[in-house]
DSSP file (Angstrom, degrees, kcal/mol; ACC not computed):
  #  RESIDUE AA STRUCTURE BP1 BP2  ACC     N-H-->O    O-->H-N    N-H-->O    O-->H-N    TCO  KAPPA ALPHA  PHI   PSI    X-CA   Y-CA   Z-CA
    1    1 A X              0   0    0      0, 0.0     2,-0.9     0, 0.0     0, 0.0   0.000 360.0 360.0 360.0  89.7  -48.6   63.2  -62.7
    2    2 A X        -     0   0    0      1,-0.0     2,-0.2     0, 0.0     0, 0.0  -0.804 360.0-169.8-112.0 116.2  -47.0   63.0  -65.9
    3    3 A X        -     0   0    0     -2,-0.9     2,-0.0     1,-0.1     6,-0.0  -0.409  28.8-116.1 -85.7 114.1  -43.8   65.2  -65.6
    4    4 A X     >  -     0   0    0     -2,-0.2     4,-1.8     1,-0.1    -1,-0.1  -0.516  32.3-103.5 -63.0 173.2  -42.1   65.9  -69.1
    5    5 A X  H  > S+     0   0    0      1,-0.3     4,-1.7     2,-0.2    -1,-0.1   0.663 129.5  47.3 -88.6 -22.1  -38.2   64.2  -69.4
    6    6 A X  H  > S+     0   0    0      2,-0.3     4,-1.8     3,-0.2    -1,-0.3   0.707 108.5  48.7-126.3 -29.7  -37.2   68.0  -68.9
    7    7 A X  H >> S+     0   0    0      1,-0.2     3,-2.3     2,-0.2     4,-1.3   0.996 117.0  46.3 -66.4 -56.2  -39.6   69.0  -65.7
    8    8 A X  H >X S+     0   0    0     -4,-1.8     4,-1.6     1,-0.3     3,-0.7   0.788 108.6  50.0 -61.6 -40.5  -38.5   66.0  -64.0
    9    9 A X  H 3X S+     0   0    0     -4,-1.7     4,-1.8     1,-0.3    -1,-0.3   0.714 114.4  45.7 -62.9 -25.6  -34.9   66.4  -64.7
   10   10 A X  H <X S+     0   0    0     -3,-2.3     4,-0.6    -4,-1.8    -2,-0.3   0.502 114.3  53.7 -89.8   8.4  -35.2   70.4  -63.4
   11   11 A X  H <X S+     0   0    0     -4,-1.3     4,-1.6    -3,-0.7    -2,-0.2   0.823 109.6  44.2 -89.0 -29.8  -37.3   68.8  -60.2
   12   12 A X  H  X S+     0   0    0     -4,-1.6     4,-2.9    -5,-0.2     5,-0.3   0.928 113.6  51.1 -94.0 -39.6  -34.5   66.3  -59.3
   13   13 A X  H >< S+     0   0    0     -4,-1.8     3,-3.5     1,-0.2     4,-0.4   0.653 113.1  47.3 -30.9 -91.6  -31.6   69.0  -59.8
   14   14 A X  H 3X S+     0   0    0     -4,-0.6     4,-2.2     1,-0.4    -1,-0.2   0.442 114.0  45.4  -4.0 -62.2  -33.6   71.1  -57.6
   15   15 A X  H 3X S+     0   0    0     -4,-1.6     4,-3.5     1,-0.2     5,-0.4   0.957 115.4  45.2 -58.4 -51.1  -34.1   68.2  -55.1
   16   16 A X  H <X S+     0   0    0     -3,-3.5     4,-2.0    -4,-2.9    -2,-0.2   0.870 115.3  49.0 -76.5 -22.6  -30.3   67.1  -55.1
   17   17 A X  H >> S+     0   0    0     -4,-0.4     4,-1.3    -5,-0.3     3,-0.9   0.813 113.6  49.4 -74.0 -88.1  -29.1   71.0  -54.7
   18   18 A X  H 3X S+     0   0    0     -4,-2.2     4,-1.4     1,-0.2    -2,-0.2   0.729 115.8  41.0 -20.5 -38.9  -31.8   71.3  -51.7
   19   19 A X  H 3X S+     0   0    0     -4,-3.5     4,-3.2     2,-0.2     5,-0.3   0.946 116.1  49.8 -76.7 -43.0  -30.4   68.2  -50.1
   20   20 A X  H <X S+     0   0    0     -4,-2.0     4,-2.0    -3,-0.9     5,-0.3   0.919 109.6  49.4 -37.0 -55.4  -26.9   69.3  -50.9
   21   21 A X  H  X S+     0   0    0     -4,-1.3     4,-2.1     2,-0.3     3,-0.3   0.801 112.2  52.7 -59.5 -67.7  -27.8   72.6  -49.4
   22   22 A X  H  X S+     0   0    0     -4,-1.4     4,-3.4     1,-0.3     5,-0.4   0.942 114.1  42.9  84.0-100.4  -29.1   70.5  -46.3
   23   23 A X  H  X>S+     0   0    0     -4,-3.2     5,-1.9     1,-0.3     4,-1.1   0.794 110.5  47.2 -35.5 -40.4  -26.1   68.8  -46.1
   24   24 A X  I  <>S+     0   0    0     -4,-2.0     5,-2.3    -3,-0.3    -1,-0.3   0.966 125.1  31.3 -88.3 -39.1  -23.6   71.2  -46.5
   25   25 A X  I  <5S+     0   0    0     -4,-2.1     5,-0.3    -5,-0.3    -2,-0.2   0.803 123.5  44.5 -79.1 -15.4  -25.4   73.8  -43.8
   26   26 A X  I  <5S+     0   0    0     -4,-3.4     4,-0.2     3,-0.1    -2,-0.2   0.862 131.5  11.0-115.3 -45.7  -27.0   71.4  -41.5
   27   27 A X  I  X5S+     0   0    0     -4,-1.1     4,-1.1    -5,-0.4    -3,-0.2   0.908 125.0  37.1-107.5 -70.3  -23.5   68.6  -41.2
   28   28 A X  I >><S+     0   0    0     -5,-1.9     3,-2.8     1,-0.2     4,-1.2   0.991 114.4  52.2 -89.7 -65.9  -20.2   69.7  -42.5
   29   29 A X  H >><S+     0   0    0     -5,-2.3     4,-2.7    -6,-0.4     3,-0.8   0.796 118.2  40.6 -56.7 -46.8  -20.3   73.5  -41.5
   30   30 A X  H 3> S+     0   0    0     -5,-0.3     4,-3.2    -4,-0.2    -1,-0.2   0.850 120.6  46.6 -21.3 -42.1  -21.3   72.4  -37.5
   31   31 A X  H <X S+     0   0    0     -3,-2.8     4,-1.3    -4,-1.1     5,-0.2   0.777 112.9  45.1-104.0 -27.7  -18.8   69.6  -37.9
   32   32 A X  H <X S+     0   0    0     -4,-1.2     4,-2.6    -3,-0.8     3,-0.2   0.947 121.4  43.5 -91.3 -42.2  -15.8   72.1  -39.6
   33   33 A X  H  X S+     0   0    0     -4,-2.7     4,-2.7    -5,-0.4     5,-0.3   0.960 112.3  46.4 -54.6 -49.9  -16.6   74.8  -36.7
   34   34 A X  H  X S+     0   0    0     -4,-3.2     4,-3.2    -5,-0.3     5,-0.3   0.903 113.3  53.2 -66.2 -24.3  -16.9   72.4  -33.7
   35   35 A X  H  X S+     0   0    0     -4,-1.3     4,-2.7    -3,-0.2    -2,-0.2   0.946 114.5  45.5 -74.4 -61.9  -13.2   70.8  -35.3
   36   36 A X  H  X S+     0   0    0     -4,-2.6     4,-2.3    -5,-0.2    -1,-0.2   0.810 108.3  51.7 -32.0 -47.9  -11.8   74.6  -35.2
   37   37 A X  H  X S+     0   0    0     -4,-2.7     4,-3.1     1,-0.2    -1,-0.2   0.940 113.4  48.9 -75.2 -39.7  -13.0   75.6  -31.6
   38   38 A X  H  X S+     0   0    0     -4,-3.2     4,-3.3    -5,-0.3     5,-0.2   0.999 110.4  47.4 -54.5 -48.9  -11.3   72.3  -30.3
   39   39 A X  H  X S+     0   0    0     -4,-2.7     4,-3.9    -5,-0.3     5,-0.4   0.941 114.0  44.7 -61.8 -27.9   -8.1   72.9  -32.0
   40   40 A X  H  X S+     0   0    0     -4,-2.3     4,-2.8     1,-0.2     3,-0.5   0.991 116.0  52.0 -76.2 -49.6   -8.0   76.6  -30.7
   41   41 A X  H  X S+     0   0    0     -4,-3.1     4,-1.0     1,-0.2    -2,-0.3   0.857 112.4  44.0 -50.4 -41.3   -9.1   74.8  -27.4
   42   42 A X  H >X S+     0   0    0     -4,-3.3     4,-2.0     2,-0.2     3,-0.8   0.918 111.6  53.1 -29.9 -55.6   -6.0   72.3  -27.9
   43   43 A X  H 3X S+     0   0    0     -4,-3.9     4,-2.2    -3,-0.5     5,-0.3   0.915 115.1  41.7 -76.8 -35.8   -3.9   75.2  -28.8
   44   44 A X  H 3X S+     0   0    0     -4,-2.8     4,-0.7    -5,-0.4    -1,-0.3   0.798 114.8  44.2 -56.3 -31.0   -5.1   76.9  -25.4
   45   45 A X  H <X S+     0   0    0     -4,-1.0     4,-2.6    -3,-0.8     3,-0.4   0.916 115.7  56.3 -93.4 -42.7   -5.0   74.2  -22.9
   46   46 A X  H  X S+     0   0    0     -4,-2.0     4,-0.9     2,-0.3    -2,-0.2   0.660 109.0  45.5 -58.1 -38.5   -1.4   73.4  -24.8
   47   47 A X  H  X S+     0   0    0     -4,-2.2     4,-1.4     2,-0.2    -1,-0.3   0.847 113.7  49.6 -79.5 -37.8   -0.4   76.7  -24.1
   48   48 A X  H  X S+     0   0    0     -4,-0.7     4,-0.9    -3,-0.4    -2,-0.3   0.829 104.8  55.3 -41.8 -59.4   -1.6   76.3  -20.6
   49   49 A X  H  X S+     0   0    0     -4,-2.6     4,-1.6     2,-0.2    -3,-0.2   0.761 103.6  56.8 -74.0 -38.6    0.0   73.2  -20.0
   50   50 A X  H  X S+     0   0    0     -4,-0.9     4,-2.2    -5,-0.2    -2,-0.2   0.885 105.6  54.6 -60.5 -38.4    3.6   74.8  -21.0
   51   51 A X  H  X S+     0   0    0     -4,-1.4     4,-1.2     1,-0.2     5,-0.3   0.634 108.0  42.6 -72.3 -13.3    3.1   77.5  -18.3
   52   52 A X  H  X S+     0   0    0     -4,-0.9     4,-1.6     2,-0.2    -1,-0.2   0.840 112.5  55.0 -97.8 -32.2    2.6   75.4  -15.6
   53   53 A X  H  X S+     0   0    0     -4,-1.6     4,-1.6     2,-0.2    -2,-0.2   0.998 114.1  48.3 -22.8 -79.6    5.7   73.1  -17.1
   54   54 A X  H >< S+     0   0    0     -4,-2.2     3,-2.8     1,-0.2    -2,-0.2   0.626 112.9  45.2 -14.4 -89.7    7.4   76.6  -16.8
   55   55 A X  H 3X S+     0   0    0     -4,-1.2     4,-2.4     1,-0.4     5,-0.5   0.795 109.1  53.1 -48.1 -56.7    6.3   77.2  -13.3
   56   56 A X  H 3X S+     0   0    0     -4,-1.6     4,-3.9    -5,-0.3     3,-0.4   0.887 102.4  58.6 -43.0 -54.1    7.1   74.1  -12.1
   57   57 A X  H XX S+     0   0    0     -3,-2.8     4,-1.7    -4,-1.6     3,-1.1   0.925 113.8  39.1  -3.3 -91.6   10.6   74.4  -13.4
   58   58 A X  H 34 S+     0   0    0      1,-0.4     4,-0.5     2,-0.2    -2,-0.2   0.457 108.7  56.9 -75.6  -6.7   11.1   77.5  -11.3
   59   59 A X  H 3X S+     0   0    0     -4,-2.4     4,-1.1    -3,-0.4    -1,-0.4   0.851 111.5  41.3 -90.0 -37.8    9.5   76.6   -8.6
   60   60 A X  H <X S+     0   0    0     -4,-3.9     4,-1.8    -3,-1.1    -2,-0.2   0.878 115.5  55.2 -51.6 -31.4   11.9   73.2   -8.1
   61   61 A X  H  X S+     0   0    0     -4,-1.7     4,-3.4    -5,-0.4     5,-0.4   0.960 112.9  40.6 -78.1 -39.9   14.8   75.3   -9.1
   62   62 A X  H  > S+     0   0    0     -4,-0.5     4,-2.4     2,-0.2    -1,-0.3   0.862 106.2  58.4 -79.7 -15.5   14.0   77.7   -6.4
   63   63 A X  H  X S+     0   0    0     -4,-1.1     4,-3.3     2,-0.2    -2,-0.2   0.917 105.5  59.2 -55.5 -63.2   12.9   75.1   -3.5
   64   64 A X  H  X S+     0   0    0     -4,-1.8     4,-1.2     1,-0.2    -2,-0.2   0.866 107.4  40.9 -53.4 -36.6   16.4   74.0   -4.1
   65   65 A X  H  X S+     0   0    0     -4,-3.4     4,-2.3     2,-0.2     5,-0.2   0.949 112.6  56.6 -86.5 -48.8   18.2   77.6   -3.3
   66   66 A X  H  X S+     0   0    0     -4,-2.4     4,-0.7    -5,-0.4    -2,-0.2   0.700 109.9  37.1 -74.4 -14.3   16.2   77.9   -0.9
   67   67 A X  H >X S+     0   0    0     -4,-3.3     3,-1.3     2,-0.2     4,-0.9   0.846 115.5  58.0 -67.0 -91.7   17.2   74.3    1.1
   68   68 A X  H 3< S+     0   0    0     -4,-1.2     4,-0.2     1,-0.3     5,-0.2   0.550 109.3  41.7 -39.1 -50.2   20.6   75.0    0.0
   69   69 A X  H >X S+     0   0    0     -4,-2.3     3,-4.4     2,-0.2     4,-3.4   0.998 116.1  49.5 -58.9 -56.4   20.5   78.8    2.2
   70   70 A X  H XX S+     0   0    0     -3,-1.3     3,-1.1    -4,-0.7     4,-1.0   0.941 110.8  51.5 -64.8 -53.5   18.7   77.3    5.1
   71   71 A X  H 3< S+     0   0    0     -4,-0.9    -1,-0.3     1,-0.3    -2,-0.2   0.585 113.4  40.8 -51.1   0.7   21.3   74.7    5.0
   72   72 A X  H X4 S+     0   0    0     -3,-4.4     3,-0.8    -5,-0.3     4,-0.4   0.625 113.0  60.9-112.4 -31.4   24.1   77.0    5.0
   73   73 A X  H << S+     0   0    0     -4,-3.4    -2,-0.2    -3,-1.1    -3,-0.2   0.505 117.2  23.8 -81.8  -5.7   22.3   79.1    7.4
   74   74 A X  T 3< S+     0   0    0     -4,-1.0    -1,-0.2    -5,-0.2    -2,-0.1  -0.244  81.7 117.8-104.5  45.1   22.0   76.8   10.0
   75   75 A X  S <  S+     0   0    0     -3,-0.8    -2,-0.1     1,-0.2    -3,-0.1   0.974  86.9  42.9 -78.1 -58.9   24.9   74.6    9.2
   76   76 A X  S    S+     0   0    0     -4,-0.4     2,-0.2     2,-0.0    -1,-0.2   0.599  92.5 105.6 -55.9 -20.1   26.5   75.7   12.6
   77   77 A X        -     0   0    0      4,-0.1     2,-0.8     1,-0.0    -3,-0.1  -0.457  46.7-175.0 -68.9 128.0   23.3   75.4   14.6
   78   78 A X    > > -     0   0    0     -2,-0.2     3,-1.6     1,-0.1     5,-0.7  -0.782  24.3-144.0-131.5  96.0   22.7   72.4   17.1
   79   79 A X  T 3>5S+     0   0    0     -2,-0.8     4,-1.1     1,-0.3    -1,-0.1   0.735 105.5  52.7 -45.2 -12.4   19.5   71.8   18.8
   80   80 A X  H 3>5S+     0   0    0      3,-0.2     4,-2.9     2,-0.2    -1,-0.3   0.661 108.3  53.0 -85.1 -25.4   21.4   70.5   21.9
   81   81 A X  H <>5S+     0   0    0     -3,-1.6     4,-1.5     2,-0.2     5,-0.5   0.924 113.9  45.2 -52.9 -92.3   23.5   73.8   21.8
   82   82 A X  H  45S+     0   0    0      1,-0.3    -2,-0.2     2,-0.2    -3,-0.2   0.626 116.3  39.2 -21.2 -57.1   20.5   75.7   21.8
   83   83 A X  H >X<S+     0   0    0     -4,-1.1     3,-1.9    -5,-0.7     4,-1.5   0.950 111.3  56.0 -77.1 -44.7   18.6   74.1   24.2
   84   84 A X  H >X S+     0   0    0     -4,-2.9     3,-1.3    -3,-0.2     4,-1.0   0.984 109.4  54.6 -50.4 -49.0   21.4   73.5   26.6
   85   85 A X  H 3< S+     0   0    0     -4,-1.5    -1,-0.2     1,-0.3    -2,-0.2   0.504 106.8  51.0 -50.9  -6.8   21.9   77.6   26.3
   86   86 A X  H <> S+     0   0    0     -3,-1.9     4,-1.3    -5,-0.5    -1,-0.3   0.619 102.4  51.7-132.5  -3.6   18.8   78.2   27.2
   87   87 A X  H <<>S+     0   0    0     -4,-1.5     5,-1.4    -3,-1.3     6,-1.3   0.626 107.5  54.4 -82.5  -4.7   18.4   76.4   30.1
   88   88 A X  T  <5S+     0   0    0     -4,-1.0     3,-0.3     4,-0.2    -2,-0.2   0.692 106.3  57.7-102.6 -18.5   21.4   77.9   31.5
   89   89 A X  T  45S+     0   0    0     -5,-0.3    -2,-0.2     1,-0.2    -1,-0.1   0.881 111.1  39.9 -85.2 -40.3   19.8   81.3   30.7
   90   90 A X  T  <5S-     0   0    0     -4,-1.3    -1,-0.2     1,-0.1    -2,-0.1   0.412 111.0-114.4-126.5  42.1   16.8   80.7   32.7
   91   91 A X  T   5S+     0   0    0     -3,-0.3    -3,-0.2     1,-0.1     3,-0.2   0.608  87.7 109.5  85.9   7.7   18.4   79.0   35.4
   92   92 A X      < +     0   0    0     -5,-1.4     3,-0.4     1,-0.2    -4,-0.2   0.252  41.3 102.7-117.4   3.1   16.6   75.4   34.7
   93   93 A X  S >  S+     0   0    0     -6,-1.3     3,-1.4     1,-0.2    -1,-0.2   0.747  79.6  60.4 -50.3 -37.8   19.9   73.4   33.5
   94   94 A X  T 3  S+     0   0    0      1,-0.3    -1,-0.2    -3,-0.2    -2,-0.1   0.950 105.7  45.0 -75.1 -62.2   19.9   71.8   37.3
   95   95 A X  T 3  S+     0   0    0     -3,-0.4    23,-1.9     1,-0.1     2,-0.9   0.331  81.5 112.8 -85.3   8.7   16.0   69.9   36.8
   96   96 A X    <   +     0   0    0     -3,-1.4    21,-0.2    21,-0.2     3,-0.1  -0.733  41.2 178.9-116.3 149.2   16.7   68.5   33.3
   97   97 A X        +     0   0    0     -2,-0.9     2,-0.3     1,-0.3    20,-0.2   0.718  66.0   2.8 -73.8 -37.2   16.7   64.6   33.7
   98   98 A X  B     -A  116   0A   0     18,-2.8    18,-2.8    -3,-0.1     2,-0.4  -0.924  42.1-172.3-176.3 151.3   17.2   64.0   30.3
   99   99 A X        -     0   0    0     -2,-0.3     2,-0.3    16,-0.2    16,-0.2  -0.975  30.7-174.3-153.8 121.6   17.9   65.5   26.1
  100  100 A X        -     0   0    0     -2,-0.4    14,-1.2     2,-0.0    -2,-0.0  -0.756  23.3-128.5-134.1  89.0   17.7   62.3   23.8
  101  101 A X  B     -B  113   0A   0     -2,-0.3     2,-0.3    12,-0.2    12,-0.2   0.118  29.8-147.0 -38.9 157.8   18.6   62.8   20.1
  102  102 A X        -     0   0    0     10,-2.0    10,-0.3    11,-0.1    -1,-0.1  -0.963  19.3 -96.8-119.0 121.2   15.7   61.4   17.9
  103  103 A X        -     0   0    0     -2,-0.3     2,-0.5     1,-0.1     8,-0.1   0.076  49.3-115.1 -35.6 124.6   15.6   59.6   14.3
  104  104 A X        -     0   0    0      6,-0.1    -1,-0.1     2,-0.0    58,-0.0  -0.828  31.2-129.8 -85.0 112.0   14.8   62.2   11.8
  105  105 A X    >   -     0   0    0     -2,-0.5     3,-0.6     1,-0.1     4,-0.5   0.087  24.2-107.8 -72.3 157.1   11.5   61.9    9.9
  106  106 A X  T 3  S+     0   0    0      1,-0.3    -1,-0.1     2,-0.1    -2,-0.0   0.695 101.6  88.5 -31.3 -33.5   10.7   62.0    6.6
  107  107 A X  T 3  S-     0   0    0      1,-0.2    -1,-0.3     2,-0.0     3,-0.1   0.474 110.8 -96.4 -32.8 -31.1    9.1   65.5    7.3
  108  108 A X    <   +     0   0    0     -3,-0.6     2,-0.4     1,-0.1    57,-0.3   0.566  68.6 160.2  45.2  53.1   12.2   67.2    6.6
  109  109 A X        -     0   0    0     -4,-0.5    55,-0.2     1,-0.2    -1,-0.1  -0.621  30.4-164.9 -57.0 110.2   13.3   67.5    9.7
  110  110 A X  S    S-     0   0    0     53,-0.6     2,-0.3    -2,-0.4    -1,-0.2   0.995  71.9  -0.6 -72.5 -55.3   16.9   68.1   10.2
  111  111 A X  E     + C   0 163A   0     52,-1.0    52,-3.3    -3,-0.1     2,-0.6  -0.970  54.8 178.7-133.4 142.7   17.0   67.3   14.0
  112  112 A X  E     - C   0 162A   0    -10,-0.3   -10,-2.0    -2,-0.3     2,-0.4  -0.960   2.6-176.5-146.3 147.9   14.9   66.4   16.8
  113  113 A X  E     -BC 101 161A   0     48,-1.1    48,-2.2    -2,-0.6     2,-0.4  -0.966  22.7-137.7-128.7 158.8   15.5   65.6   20.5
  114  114 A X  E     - C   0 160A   0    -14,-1.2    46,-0.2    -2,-0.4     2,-0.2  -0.972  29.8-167.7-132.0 113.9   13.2   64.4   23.3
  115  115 A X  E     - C   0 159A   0     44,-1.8    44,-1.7    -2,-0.4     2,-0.4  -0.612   3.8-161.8-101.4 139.1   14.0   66.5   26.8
  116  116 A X  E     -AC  98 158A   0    -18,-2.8   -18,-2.8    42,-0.2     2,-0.3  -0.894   5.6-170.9-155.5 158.0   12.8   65.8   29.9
  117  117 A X  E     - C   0 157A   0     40,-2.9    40,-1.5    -2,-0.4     3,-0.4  -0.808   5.7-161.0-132.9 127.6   12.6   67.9   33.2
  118  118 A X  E     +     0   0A   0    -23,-1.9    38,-0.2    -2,-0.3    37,-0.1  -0.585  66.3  11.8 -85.8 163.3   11.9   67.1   36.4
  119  119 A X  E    S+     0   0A   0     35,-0.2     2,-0.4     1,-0.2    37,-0.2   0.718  79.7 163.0  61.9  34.2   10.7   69.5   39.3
  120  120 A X  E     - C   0 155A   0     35,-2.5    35,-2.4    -3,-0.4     2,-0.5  -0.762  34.2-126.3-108.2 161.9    9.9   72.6   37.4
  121  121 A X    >   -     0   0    0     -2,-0.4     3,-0.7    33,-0.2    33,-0.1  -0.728  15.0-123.1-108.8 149.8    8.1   75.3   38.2
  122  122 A X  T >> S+     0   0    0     -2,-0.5     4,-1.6    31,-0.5     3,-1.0   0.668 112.9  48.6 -23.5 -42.1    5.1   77.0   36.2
  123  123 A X  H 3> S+     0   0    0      1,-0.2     4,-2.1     2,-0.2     5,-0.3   0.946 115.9  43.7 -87.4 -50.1    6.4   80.1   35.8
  124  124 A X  H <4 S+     0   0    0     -3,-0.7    -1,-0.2     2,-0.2    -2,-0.2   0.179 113.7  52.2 -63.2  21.0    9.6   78.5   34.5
  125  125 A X  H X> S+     0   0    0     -3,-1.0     4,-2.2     3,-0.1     3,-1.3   0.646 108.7  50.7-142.8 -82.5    7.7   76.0   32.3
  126  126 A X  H 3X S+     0   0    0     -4,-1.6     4,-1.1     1,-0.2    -2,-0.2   0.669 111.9  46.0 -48.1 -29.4    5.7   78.8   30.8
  127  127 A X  H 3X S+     0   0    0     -4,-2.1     4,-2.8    -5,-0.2    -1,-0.2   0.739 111.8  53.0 -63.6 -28.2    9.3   81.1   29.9
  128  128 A X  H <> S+     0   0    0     -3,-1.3     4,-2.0    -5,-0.3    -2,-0.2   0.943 110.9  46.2 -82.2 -40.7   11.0   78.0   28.4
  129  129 A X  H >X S+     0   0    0     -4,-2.2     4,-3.3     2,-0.3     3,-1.3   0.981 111.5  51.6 -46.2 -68.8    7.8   77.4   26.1
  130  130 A X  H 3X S+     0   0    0     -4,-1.1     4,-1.5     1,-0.3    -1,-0.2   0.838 109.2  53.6 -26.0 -59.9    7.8   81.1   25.1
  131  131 A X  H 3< S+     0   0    0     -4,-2.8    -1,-0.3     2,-0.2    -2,-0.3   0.724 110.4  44.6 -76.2  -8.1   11.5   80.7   24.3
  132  132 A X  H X< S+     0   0    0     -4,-2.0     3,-3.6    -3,-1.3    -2,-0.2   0.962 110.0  50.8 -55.7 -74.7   11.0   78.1   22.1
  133  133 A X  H 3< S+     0   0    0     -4,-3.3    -2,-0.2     1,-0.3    -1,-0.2   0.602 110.9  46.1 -61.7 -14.3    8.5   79.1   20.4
  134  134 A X  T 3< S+     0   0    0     -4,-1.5    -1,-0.3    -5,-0.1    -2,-0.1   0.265  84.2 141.9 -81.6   4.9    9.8   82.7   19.5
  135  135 A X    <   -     0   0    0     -3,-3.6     4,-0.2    -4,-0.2    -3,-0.1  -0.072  60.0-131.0 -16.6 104.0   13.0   81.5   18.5
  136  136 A X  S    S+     0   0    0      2,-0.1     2,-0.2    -2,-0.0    -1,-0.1   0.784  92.0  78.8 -31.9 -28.1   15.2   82.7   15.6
  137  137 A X  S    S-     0   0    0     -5,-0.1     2,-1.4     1,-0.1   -63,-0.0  -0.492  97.1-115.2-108.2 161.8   15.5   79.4   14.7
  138  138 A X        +     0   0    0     26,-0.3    26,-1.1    -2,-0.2     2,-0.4  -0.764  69.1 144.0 -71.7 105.7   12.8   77.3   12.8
  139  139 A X  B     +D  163   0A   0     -2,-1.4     2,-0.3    24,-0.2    24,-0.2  -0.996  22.9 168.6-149.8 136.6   12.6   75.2   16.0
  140  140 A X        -     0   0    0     22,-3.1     2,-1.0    -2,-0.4    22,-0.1  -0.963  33.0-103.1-142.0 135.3    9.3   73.6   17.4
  141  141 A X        +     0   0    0     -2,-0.3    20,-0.3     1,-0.2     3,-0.0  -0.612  21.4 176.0-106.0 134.6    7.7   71.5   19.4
  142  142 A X        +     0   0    0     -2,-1.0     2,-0.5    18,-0.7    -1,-0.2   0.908  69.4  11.9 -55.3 -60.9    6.2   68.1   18.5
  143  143 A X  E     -E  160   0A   0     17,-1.3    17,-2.7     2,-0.0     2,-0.3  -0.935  56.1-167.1-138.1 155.8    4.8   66.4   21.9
  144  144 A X  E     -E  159   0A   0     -2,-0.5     2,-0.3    15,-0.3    15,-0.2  -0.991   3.9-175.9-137.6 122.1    4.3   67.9   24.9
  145  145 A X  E     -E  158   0A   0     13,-2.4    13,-1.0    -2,-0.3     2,-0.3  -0.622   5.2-175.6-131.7  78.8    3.6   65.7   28.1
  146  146 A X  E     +E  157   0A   0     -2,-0.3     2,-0.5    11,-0.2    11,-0.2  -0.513   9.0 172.5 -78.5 113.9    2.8   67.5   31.5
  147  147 A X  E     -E  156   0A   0      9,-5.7     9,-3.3    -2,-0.3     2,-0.2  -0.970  26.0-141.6-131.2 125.0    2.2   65.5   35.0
  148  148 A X  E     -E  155   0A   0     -2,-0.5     2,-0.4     7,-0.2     7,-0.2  -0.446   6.5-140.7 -73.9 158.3    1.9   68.0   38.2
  149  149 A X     >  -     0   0    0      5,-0.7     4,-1.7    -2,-0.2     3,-0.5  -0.998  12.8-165.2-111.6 107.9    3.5   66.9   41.3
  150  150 A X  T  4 S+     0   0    0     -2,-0.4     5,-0.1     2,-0.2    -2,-0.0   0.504  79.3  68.7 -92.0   6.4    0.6   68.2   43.8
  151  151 A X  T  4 S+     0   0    0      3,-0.1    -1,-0.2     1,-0.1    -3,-0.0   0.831 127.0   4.9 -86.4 -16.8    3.4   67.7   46.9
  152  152 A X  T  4 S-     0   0    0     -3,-0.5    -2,-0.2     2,-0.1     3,-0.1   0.405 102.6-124.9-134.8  -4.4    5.5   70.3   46.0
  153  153 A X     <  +     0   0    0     -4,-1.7     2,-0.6     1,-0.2   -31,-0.5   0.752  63.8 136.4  42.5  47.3    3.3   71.7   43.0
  154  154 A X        -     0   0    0     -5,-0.4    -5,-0.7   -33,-0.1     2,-0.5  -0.817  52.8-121.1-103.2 151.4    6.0   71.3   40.6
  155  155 A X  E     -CE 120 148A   0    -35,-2.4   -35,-2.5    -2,-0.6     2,-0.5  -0.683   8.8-155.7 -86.2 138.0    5.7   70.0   37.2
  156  156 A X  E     - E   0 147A   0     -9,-3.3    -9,-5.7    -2,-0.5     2,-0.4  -0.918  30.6-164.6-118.4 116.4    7.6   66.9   35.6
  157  157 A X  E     -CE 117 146A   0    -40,-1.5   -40,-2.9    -2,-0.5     2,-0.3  -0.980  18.9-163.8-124.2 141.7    7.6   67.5   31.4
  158  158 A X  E     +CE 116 145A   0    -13,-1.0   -13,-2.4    -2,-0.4     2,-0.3  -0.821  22.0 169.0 -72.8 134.6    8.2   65.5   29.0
  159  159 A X  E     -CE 115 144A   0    -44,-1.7   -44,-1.8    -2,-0.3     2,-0.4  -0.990  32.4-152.0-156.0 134.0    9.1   67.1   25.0
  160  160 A X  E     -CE 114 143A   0    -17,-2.7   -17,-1.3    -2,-0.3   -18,-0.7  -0.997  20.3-167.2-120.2 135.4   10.2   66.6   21.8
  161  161 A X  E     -C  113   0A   0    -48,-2.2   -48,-1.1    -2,-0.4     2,-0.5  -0.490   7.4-169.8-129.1 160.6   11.7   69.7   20.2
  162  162 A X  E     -C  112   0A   0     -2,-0.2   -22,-3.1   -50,-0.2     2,-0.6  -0.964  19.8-142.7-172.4 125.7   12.4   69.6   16.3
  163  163 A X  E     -CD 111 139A   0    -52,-3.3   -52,-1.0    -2,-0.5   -53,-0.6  -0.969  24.5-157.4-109.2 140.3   14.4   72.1   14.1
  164  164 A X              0   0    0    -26,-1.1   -26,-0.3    -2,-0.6   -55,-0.2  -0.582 360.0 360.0-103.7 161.3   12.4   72.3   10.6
  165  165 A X              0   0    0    -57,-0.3   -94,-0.1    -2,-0.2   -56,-0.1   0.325 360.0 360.0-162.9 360.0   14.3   73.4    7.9
C-alpha cells in the first residue's frame, strides 16, 4: 500500500480527529457531567445538612423552655406532699410503714421515694394505684412489689413512686 505524502497525511488527520472525537465524547464529557451531578449533590446534601443544623438549634432552644416551665411549674410540688395527701384522702395514712426519699437518677428524674404499706386492702390498693396513675402531676411508678397476707387477706406493698419532669 503505497499512500502518497498527501493521502497519508489526510488519513492520519482523520485518525487523530476520530480518536479525538473518541476521547472527547467517550471520557471527558462522562467525566465533566458525573463532576456536575456531584457538586449539585454536594450542594443538596449541604443544604440538607444546614436544615437539620437549623432544626437542631430549635429544638435544644426549645427543650430548654420547656425544662425551665416544668420547673417553674412544679417548683412548689413535693412528692411526699402529694403522697401524704392522698393517703389521708383515702383513709390509708394509718397502714403506711414507711416513705423513703431516693437518689435521683440520671433519667431526669426530679424526685423519687420508696413507700411501704402494710395491711391494705385490695380495694384500697387498687384506688391508690388509680390515683397515681391519673395524676396531674407527671408522677409514676417504678417498682411495684405485692405479698398477700392469706390470714387476714390483706396485702403488704412495697413501691417506688417518681416525679418525671
Amino acid at each position: 500500500m503505497k499512500l502518497a505524502r498527501r493521502e497519508r497525511l489526510f488519513l492520519i488527520s482523520g485518525g487523530v480527529l476520530i480518536g479525538i472525537f473518541i476521547l472527547i465524547t467517550g471520557v471527558i464529557m462522562p467525566l465533566v457531567k458525573s463532576r456536575a451531578t456531584l457538586e449539585e449533590s454536594i450542594r443538596q446534601e449541604d443544604a440538607h445538612l444546614r436544615q437539620v443544623y437549623t432544626l437542631a438549634e430549635k429544638i435544644k432552644s426549645l427543650q430548654k423552655v420547656a425544662k425551665r416551665d416544668a420547673q417553674n411549674k412544679y417548683k412548689d410540688f413535693t412528692l411526699f406532699g402529694f403522697f401524704e395527701q392522698l393517703a389521708l384522702e383515702l383513709g390509708i395514712k394509718e397502714h403506711i410503714e414507711r416513705m423513703k426519699p431516693l437518689e435521683a437518677s440520671r433519667d431526669s428524674i426530679h424526685e423519687s421515694i420508696e413507700v411501704k404499706i402494710k395491711g391494705i386492702g385490695l380495694n384500697d390498693l387498687i384506688r391508690l394505684l388509680y390515683r397515681i396513675d391519673s395524676s396531674p402531676y407527671p408522677v409514676k411508678i417504678r417498682r411495684l412489689n405485692l405479698r398477700r397476707i392469706s390470714t387476714d387477706k390483706s396485702i403488704d406493698i412495697t413501691f417506688q413512686v417518681a416525679l418525671y419532669g
